[in-house]
C-alpha positions as CSV (number, residue, x, y, z in Angstrom):
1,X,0.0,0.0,0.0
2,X,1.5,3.4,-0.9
3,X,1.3,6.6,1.5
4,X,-2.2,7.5,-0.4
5,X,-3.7,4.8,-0.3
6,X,-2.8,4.5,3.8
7,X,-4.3,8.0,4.2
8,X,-7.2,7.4,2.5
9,X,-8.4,4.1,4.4
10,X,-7.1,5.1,7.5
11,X,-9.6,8.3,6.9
12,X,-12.1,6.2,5.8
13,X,-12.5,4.6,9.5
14,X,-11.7,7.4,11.3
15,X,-15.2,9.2,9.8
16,X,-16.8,6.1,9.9
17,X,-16.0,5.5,14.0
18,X,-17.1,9.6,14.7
19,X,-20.0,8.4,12.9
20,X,-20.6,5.2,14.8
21,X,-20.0,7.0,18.1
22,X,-23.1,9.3,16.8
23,X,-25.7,6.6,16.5
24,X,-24.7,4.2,19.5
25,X,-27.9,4.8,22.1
26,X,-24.9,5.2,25.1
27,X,-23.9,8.8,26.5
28,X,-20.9,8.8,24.1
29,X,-18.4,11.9,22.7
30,X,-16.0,12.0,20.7
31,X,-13.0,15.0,19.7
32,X,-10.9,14.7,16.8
33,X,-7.5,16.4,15.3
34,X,-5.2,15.9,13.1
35,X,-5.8,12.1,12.8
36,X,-6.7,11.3,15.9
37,X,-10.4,10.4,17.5
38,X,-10.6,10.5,21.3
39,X,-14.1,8.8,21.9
40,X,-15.0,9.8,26.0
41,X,-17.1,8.1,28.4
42,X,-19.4,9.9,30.9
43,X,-16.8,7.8,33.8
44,X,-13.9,10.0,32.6
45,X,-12.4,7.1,30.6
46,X,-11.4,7.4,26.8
47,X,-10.2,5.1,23.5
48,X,-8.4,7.2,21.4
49,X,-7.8,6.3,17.7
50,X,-4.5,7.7,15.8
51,X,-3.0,7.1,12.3
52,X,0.9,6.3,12.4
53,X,1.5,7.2,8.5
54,X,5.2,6.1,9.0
55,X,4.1,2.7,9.7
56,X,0.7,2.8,7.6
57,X,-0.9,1.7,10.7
58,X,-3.5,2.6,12.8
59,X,-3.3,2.8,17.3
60,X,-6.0,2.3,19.6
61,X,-5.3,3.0,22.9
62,X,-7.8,1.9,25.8
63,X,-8.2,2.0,29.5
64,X,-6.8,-1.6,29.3
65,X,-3.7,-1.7,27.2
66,X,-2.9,-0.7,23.4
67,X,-3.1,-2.0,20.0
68,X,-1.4,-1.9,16.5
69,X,-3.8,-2.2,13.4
70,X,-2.6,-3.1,10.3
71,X,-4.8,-3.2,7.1
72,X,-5.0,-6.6,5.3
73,X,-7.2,-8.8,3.5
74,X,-9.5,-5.5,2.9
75,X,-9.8,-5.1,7.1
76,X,-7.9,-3.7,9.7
77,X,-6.1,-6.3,12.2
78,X,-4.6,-6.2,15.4
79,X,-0.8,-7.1,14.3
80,X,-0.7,-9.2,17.9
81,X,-3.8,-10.8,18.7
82,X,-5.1,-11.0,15.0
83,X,-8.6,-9.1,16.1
84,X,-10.2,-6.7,14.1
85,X,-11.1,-3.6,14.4
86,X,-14.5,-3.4,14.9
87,X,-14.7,-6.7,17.0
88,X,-12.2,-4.9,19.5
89,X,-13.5,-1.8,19.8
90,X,-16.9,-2.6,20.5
91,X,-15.7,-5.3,23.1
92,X,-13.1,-2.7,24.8
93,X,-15.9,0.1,24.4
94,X,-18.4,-2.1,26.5
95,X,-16.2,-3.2,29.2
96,X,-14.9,0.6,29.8
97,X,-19.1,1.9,29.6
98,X,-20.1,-1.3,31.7
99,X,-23.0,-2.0,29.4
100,X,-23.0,-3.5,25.6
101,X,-21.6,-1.1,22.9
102,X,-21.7,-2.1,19.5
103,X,-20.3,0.5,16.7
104,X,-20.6,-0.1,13.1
């Protein structure tokens, strides 16, 4: 994948998780800038979403621990556990809100 192509997809998700964050029926928020979506909690906690462009990847940081994504096969995976990026978000969003959260 060339540099464009990175930017393009990682973009993609970025607008599509602000836009998940908009319809889940929890007390969700979400800030972005320059590539990055902080998505808050009303307990204070956060997941915030970056691009890396120098590594064509894609960080998730939760209250738990962090996460590389890499794009392949048409998804983004988690390059250690193998999860994808949808799956982990909605199961690290619902153990941080203490109730189900599904995105997407």
């Amino acid at each position: 994948m060339n540099d464009t192509e990175y930017h393009q997809l990682a973009d993609e998700i970025l607008m599509q998780l602000q836009d998940a964050v908009d319809e889940v029926e929890f007390d969700l928020d979400y800030e972005t800038a320059g590539g990055i979506v902080e998505v808050m909690f009303p307990n204070g906690s956060k997941i915030i979403v970056n691009k890396q462009a120098p590594l064509h990847q894609l960080w998730v940081a939760t209250k738990f621990n962090g996460h590389h994504f890499e794009y392949k096969d048409s998804v983004w995976i988690d390059n250690r556990s193998g999860e994808e990026f949808w799956t982990l978000l909605n199961d690290s969003a619902t153990k941080q809100a203490g109730e189900p959260i599904k995105f997407n």
